[in-house]
N, CA and C atoms of all chains as a GROMACS GRO file, in nm:
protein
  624
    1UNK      N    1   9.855   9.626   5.872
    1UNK     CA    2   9.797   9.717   5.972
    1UNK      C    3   9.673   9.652   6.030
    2UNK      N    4   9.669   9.689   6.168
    2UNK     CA    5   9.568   9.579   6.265
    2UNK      C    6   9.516   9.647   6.310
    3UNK      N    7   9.398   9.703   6.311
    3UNK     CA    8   9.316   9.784   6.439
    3UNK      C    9   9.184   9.696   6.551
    4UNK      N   10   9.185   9.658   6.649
    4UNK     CA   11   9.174   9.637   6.779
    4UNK      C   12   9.091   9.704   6.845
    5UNK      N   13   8.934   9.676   6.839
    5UNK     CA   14   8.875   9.746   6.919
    5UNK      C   15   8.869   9.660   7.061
    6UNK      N   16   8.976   9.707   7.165
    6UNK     CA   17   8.992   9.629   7.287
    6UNK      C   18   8.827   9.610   7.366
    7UNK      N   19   8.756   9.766   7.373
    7UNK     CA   20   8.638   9.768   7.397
    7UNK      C   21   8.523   9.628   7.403
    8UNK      N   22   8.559   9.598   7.255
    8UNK     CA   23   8.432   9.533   7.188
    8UNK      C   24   8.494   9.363   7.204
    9UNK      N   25   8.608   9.325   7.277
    9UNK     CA   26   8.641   9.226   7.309
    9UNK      C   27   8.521   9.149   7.381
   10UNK      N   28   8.552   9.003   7.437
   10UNK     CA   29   8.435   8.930   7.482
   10UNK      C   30   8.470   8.966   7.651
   11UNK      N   31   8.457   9.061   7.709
   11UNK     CA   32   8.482   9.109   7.816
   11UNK      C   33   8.578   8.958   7.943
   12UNK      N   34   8.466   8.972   8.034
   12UNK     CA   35   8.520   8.886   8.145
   12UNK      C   36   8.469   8.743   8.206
   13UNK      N   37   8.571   8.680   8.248
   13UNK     CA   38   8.541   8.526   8.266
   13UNK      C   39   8.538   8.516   8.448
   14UNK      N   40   8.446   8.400   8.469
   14UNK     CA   41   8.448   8.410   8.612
   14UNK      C   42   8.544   8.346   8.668
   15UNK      N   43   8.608   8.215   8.603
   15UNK     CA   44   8.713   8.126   8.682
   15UNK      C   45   8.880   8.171   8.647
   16UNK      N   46   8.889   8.198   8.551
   16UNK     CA   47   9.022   8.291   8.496
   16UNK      C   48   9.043   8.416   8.392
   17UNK      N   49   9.154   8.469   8.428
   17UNK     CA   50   9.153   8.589   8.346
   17UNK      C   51   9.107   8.555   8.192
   18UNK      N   52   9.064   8.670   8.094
   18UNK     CA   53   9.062   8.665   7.996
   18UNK      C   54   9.174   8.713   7.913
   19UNK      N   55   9.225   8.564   7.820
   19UNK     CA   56   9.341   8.656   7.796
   19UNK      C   57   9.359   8.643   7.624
   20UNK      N   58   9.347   8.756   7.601
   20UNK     CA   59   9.356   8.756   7.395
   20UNK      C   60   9.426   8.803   7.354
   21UNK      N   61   9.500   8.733   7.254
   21UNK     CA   62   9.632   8.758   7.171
   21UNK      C   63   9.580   8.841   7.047
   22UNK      N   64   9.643   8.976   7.067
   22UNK     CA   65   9.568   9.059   6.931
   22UNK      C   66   9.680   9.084   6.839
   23UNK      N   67   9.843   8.972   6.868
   23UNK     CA   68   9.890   9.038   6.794
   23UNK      C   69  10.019   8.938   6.791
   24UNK      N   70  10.101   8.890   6.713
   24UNK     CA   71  10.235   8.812   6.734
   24UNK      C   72  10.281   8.803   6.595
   25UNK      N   73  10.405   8.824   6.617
   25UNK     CA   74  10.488   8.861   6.494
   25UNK      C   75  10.668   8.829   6.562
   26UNK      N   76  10.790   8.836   6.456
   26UNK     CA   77  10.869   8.805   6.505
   26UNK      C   78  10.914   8.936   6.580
   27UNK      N   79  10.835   9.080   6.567
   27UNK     CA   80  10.912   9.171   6.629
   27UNK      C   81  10.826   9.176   6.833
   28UNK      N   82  10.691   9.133   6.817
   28UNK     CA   83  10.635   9.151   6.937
   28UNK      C   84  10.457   9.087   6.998
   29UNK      N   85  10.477   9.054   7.072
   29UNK     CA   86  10.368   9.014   7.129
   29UNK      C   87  10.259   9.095   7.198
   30UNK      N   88  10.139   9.114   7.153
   30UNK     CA   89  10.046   9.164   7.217
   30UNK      C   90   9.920   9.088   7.246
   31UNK      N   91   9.902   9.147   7.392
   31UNK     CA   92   9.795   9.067   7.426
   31UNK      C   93   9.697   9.154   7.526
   32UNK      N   94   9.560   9.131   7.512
   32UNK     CA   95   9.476   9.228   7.596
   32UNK      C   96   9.425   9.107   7.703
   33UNK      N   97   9.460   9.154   7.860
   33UNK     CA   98   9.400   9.058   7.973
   33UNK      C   99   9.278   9.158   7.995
   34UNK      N  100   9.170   9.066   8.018
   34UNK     CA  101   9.075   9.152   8.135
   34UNK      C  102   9.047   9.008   8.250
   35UNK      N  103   9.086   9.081   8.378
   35UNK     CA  104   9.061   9.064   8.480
   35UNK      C  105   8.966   9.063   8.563
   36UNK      N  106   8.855   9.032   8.630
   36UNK     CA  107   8.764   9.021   8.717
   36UNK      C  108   8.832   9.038   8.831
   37UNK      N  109   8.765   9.163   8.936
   37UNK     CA  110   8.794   9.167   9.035
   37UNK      C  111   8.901   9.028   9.121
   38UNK      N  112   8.988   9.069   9.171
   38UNK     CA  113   9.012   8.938   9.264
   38UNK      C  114   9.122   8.851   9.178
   39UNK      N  115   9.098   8.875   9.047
   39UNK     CA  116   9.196   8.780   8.952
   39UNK      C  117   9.279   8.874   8.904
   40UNK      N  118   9.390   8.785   8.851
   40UNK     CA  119   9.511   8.842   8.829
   40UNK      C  120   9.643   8.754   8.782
   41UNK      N  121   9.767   8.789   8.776
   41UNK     CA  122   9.868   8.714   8.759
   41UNK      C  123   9.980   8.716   8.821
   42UNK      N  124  10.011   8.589   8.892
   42UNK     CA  125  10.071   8.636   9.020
   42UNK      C  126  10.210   8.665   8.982
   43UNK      N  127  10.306   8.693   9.086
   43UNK     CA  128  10.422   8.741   9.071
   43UNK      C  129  10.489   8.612   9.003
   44UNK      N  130  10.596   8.600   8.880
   44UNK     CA  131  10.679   8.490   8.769
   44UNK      C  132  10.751   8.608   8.716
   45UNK      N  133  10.855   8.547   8.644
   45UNK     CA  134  10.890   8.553   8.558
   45UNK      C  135  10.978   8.476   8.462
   46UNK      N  136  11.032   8.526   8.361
   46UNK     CA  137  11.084   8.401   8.258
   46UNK      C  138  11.252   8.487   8.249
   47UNK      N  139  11.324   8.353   8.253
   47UNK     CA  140  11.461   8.366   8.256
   47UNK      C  141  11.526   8.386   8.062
   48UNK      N  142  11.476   8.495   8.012
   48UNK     CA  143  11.488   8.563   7.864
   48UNK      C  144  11.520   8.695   7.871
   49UNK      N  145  11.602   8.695   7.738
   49UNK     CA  146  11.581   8.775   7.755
   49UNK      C  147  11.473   8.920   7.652
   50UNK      N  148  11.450   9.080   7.690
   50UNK     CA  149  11.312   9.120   7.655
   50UNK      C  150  11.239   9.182   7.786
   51UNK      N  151  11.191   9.286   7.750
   51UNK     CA  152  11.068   9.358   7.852
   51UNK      C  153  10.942   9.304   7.784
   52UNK      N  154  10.865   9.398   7.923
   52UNK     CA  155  10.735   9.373   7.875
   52UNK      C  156  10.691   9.522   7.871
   53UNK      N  157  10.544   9.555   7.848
   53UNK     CA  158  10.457   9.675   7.867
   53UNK      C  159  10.372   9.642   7.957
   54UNK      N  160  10.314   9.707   8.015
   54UNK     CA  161  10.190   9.654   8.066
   54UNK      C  162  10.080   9.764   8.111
   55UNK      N  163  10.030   9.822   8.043
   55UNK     CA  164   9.958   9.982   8.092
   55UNK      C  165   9.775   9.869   8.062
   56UNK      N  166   9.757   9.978   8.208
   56UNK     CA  167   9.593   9.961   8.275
   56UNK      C  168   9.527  10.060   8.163
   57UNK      N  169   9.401   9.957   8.151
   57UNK     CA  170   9.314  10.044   8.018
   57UNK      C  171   9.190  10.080   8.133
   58UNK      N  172   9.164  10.011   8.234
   58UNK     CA  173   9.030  10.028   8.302
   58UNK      C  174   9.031   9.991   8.413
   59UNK      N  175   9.033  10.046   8.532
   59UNK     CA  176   8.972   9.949   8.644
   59UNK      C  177   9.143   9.962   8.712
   60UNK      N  178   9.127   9.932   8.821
   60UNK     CA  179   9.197   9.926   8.968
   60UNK      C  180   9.289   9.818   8.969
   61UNK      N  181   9.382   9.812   9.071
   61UNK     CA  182   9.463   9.692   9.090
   61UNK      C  183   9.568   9.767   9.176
   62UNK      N  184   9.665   9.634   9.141
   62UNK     CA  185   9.824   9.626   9.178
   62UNK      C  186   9.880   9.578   9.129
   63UNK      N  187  10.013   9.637   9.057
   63UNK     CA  188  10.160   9.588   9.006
   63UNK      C  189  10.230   9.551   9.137
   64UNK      N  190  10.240   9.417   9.051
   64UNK     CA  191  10.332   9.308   9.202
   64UNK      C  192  10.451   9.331   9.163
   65UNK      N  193  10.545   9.342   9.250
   65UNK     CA  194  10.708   9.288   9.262
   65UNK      C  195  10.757   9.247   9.349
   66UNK      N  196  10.870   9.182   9.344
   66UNK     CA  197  10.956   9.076   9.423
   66UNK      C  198  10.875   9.140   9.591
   67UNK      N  199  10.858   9.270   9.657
   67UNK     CA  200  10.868   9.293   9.778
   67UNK      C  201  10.729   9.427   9.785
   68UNK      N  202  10.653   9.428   9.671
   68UNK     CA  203  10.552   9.529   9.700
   68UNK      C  204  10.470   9.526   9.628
   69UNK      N  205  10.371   9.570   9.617
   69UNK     CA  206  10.257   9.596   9.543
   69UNK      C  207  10.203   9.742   9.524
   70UNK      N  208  10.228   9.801   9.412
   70UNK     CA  209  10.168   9.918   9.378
   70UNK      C  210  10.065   9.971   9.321
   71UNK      N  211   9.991  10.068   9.371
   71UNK     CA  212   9.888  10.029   9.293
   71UNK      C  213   9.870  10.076   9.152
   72UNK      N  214   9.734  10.044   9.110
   72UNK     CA  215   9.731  10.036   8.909
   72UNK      C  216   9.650  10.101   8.906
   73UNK      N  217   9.628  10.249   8.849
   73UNK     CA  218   9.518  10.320   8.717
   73UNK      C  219   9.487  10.333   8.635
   74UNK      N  220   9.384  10.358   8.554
   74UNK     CA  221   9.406  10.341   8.435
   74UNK      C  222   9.516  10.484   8.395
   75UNK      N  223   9.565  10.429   8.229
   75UNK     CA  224   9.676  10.512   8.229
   75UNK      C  225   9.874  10.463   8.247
   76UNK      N  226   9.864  10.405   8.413
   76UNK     CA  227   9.927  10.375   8.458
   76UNK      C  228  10.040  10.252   8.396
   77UNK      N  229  10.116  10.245   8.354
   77UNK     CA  230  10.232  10.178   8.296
   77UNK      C  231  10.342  10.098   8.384
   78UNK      N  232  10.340  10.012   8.333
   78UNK     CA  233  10.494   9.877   8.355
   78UNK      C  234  10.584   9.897   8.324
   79UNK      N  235  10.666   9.894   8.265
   79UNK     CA  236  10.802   9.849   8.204
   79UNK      C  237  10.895   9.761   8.244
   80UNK      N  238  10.935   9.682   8.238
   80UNK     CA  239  10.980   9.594   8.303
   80UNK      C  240  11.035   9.490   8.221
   81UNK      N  241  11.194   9.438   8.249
   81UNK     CA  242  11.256   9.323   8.208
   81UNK      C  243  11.171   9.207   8.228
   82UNK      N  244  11.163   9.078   8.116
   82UNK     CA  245  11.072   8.976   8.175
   82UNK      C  246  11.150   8.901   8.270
   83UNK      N  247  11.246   8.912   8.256
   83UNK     CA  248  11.329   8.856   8.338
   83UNK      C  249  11.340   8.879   8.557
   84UNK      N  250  11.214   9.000   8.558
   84UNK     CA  251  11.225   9.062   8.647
   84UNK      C  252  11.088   8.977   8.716
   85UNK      N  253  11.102   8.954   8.852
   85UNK     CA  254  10.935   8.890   8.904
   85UNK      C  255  10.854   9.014   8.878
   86UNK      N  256  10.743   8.997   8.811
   86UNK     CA  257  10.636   9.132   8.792
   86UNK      C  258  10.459   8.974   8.846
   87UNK      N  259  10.401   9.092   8.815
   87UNK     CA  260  10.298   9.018   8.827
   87UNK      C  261  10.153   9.160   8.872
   88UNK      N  262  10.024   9.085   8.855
   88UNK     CA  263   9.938   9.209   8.880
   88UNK      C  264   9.779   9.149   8.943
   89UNK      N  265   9.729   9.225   8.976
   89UNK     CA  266   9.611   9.205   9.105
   89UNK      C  267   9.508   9.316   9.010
   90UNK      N  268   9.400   9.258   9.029
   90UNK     CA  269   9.273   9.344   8.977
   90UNK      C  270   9.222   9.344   9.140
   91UNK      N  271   9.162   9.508   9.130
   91UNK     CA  272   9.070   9.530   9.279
   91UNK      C  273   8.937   9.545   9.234
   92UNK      N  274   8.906   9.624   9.135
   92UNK     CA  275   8.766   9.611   9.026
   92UNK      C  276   8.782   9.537   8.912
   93UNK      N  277   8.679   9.559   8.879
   93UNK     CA  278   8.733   9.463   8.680
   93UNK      C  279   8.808   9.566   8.638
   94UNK      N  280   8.934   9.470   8.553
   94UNK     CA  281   9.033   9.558   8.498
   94UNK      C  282   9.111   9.522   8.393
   95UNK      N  283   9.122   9.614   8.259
   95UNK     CA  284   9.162   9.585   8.157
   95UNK      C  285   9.323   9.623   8.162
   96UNK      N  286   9.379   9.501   8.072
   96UNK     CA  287   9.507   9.561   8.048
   96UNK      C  288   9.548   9.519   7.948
   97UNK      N  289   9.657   9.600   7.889
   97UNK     CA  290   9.713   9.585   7.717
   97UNK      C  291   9.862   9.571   7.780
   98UNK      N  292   9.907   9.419   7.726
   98UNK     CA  293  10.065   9.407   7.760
   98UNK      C  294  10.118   9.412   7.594
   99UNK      N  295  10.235   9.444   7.603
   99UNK     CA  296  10.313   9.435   7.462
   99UNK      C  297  10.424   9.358   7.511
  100UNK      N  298  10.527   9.263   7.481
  100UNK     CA  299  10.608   9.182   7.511
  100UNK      C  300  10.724   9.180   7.405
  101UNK      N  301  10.828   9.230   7.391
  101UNK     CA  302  10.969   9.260   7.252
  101UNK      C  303  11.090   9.183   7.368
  102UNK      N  304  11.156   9.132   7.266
  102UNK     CA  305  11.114   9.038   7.119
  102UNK      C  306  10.968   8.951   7.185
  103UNK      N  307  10.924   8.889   7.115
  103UNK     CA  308  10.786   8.786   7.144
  103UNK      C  309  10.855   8.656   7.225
  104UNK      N  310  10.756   8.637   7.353
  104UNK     CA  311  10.793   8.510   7.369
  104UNK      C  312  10.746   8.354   7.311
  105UNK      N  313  11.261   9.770   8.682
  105UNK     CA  314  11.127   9.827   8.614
  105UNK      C  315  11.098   9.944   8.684
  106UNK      N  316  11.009   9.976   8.570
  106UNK     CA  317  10.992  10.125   8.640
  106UNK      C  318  10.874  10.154   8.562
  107UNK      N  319  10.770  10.261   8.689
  107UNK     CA  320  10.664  10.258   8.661
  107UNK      C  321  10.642  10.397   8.640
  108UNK      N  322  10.516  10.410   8.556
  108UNK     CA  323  10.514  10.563   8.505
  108UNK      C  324  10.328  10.605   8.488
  109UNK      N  325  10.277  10.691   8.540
  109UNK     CA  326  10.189  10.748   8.643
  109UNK      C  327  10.159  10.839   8.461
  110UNK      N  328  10.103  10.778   8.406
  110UNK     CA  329  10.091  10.899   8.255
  110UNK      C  330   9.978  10.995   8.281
  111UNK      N  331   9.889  10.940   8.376
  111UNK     CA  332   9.806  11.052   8.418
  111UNK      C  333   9.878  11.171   8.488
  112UNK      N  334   9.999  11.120   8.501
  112UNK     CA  335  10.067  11.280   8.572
  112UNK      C  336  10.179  11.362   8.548
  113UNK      N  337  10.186  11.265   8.402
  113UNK     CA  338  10.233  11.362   8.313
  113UNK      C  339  10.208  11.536   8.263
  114UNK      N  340  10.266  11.551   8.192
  114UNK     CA  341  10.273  11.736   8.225
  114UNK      C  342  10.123  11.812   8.127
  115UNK      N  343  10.085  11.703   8.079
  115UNK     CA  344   9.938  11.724   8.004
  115UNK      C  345   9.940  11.771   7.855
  116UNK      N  346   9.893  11.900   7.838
  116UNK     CA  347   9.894  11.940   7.659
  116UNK      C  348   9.970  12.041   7.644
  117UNK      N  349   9.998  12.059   7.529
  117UNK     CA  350  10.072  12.171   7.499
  117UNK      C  351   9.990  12.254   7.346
  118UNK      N  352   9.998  12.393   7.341
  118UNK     CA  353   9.904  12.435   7.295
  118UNK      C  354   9.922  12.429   7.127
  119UNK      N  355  10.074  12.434   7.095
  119UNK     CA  356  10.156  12.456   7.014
  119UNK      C  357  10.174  12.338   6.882
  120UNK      N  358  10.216  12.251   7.010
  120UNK     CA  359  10.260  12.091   6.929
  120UNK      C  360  10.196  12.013   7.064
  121UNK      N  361  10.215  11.867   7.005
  121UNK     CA  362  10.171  11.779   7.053
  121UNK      C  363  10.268  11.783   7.174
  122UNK      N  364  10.231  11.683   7.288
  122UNK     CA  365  10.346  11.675   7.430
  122UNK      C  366  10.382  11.525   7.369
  123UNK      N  367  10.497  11.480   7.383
  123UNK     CA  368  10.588  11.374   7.360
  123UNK      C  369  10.664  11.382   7.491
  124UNK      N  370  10.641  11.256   7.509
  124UNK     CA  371  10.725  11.244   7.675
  124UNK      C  372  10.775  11.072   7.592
  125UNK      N  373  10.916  11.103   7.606
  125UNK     CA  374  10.966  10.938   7.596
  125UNK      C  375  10.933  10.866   7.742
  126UNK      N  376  10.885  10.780   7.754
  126UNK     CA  377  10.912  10.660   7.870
  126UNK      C  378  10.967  10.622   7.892
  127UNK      N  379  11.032  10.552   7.797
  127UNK     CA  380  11.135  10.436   7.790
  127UNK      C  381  11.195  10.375   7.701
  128UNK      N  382  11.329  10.379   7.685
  128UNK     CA  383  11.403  10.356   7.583
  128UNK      C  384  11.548  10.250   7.605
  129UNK      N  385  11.517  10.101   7.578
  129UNK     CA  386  11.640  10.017   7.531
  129UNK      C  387  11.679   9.953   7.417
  130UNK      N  388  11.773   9.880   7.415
  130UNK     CA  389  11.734   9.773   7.322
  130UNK      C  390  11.661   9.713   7.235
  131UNK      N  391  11.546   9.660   7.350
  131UNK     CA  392  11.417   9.603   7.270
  131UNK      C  393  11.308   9.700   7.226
  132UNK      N  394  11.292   9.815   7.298
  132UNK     CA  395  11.179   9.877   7.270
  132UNK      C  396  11.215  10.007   7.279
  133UNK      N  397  11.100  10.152   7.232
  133UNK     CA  398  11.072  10.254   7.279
  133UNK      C  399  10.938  10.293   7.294
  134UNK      N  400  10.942  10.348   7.377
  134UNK     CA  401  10.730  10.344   7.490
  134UNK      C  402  10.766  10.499   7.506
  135UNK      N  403  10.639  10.552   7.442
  135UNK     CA  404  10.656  10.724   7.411
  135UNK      C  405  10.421  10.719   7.450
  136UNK      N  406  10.489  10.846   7.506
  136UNK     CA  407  10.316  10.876   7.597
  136UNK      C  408  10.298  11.056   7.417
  137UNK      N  409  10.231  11.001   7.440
  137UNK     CA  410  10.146  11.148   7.284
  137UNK      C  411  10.036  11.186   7.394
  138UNK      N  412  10.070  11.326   7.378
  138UNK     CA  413   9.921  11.361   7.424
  138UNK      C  414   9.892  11.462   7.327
  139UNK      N  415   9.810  11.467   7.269
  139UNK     CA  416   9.719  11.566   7.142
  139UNK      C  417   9.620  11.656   7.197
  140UNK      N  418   9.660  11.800   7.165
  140UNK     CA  419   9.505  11.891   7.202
  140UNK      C  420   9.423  11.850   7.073
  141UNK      N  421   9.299  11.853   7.065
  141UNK     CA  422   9.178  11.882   7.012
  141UNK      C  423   9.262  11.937   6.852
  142UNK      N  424   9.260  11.843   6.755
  142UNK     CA  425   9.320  11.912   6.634
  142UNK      C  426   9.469  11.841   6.605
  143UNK      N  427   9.500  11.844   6.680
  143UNK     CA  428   9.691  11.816   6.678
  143UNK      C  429   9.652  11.653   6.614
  144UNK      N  430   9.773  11.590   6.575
  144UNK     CA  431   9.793  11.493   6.580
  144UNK      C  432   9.952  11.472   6.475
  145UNK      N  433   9.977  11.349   6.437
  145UNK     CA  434  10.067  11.303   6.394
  145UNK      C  435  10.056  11.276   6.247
  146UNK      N  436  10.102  11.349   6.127
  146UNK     CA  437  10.016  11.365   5.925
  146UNK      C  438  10.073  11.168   5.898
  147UNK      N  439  10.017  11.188   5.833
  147UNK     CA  440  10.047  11.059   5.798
  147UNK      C  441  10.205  11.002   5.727
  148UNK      N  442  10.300  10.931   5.812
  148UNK     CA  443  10.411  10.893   5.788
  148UNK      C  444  10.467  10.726   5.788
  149UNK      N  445  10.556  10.739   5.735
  149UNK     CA  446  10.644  10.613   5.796
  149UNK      C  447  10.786  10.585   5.753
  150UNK      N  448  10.888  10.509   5.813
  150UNK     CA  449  10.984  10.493   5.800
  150UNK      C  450  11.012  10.328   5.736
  151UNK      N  451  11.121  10.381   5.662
  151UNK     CA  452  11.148  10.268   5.595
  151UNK      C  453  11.271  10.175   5.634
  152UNK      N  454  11.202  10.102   5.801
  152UNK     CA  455  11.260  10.006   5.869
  152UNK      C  456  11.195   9.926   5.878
  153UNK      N  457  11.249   9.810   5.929
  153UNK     CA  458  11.163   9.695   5.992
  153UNK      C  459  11.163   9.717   6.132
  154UNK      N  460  11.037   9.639   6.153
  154UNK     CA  461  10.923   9.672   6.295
  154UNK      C  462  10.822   9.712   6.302
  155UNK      N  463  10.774   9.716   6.386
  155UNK     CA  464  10.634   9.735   6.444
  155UNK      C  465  10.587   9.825   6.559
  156UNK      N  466  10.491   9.894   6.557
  156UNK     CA  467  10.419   9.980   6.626
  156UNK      C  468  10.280   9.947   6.701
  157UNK      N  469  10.306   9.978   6.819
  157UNK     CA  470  10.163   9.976   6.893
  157UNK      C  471  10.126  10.088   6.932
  158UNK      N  472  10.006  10.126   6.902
  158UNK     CA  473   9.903  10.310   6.921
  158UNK      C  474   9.824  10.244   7.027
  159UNK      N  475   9.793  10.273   7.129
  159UNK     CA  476   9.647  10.240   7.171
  159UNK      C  477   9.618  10.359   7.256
  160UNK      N  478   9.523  10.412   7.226
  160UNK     CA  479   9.449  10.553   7.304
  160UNK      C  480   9.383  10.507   7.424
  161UNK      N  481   9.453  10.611   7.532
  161UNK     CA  482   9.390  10.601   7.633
  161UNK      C  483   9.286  10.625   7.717
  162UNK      N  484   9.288  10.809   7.634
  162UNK     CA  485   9.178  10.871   7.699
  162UNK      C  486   9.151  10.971   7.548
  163UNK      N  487   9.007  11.018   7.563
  163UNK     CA  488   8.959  11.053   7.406
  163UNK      C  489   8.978  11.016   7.305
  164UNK      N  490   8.914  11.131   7.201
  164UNK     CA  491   8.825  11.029   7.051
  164UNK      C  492   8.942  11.093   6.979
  165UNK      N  493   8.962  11.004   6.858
  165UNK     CA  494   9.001  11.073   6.699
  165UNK      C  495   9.039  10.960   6.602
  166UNK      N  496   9.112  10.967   6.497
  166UNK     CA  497   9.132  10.939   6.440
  166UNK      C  498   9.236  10.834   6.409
  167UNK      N  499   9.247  10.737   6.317
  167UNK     CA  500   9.352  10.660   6.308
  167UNK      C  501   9.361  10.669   6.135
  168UNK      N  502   9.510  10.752   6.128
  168UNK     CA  503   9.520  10.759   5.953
  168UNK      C  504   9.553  10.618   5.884
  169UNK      N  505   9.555  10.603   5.788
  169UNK     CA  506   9.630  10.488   5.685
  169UNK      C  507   9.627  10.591   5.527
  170UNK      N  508   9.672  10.508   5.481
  170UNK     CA  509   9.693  10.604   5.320
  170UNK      C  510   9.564  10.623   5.219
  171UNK      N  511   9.433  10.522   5.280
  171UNK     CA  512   9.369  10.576   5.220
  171UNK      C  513   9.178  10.619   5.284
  172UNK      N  514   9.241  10.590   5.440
  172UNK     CA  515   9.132  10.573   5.515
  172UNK      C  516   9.210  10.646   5.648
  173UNK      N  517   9.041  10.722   5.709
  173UNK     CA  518   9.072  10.765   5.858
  173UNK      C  519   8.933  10.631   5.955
  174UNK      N  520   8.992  10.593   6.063
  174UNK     CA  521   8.898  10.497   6.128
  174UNK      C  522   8.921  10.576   6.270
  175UNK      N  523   8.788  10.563   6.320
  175UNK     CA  524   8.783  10.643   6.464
  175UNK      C  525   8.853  10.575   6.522
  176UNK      N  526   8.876  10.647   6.672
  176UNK     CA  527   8.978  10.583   6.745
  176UNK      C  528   8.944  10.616   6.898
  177UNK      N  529   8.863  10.502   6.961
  177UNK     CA  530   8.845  10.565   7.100
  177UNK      C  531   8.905  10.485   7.215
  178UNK      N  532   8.892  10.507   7.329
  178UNK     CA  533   8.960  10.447   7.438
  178UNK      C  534   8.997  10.336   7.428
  179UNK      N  535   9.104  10.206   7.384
  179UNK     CA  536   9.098  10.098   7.428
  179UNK      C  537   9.121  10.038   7.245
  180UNK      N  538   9.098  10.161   7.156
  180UNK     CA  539   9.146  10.125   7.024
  180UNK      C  540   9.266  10.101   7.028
  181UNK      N  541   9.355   9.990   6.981
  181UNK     CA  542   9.498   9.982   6.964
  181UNK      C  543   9.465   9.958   6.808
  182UNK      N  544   9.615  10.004   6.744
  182UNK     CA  545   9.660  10.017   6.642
  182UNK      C  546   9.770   9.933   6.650
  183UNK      N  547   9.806   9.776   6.546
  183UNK     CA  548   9.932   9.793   6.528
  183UNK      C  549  10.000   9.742   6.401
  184UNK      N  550  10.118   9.811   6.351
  184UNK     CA  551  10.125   9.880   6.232
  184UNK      C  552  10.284   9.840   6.217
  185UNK      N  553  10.358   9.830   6.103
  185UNK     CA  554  10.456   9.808   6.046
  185UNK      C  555  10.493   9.955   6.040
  186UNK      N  556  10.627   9.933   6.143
  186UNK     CA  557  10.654  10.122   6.085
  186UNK      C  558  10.676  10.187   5.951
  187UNK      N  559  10.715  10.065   5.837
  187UNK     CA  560  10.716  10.100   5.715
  187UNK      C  561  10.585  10.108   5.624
  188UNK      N  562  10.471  10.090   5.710
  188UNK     CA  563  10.339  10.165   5.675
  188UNK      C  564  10.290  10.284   5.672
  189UNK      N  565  10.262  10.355   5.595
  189UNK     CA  566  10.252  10.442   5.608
  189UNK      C  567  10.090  10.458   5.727
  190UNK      N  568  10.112  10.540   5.843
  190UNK     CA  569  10.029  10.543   5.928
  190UNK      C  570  10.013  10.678   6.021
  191UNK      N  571   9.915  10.740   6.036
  191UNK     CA  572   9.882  10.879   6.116
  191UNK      C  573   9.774  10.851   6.214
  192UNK      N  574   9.756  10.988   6.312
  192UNK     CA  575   9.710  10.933   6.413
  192UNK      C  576   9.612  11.129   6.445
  193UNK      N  577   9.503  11.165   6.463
  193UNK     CA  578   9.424  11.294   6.464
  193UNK      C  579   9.345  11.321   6.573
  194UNK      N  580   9.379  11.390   6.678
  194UNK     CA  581   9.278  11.408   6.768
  194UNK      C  582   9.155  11.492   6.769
  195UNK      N  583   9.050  11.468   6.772
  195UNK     CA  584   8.893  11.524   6.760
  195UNK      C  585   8.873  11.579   6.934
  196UNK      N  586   8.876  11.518   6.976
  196UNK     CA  587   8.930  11.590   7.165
  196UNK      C  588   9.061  11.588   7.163
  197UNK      N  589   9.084  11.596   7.293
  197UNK     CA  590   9.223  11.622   7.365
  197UNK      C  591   9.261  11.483   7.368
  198UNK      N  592   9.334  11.433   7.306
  198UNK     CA  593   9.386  11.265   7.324
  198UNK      C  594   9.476  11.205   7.399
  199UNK      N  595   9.516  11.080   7.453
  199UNK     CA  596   9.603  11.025   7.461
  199UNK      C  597   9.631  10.961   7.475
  200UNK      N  598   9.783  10.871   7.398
  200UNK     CA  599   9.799  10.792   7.334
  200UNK      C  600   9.961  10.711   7.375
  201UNK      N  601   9.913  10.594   7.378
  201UNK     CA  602  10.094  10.509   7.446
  201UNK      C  603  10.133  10.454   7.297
  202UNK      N  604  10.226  10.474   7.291
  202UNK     CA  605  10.317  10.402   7.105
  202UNK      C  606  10.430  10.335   7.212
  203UNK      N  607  10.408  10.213   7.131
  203UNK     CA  608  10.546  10.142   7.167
  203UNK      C  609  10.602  10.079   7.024
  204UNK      N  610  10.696  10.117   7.028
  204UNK     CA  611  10.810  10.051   6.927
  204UNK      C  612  10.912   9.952   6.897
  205UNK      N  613  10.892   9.831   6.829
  205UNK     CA  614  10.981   9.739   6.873
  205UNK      C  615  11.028   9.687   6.687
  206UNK      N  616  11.178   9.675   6.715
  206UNK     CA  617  11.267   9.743   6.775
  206UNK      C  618  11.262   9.861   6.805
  207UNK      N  619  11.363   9.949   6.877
  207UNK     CA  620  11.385  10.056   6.864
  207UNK      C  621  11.390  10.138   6.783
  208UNK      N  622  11.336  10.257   6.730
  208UNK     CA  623  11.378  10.345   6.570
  208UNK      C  624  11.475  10.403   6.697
   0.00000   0.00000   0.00000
């Protein structure tokens, strides 16, 4: 058992996202990004198969796909095949908790 | 993929906790908890393999284990072997994303 104070993480970087692995095992991958305004991860994906999670802990954005951009609240949730182009845009600083099954 | 707006979900219920499944395949199940003030989940677990992710979204409480309660505020993730025994107590109105991988 792992408890994660995402909070008390080393917040935000100016040239790329911050990105921390709080978690990998053979059942799943977790990882907390925080984003600085403006940064983000652009639309990819990986030819596997497996979803992802991806719910906003703080702060503004957009969930990218193949043809739109929606926007992100906190709260607000992913789901998504990895196999699918996803990708995401911070508009303020913005935290997010992805979970990734099976792990890549 | 498909995206899900948990802030607009149907909120608390006075009775029992609100359980809204999200999403359910294969690899995973992504279930939204929302807890009034008091409610929460006694301390359990199942005797499978896998893993659990808690992370609270909005308000304070508790995170059980078998022989300890650890606060639990915005941005706390939990993650836990479902064959741990593990509970979860809201002190406000909580709420909380569990994802499950594999599937129970």
């Amino acid at each position: 058992m792992k408890l994660v104070h995402l909070n008390e993480q080393a917040g935000f970087q100016d040239k790329n996202p911050k990105m921390t692995v709080i978690h990998e095992s053979e059942f799943m991958k977790v990882i907390n990004f925080n984003f600085k305004a403006g940064q983000g991860l652009p639309l990819h994906s990986h030819d596997i198969e497996g979803e992802l999670v991806l719910c906003v802990l703080s702060g503004t954005g957009e969930f990218l796909a193949k043809d739109s951009a929606t926007p992100a609240a906190p709260g607000d949730t992913l789901v998504c095949p990895i196999a699918t182009p996803h990708g995401v845009r911070a508009i303020t600083d913005m935290r997010v908790l992805v979970t990734i099954a099976p792990p890549i």
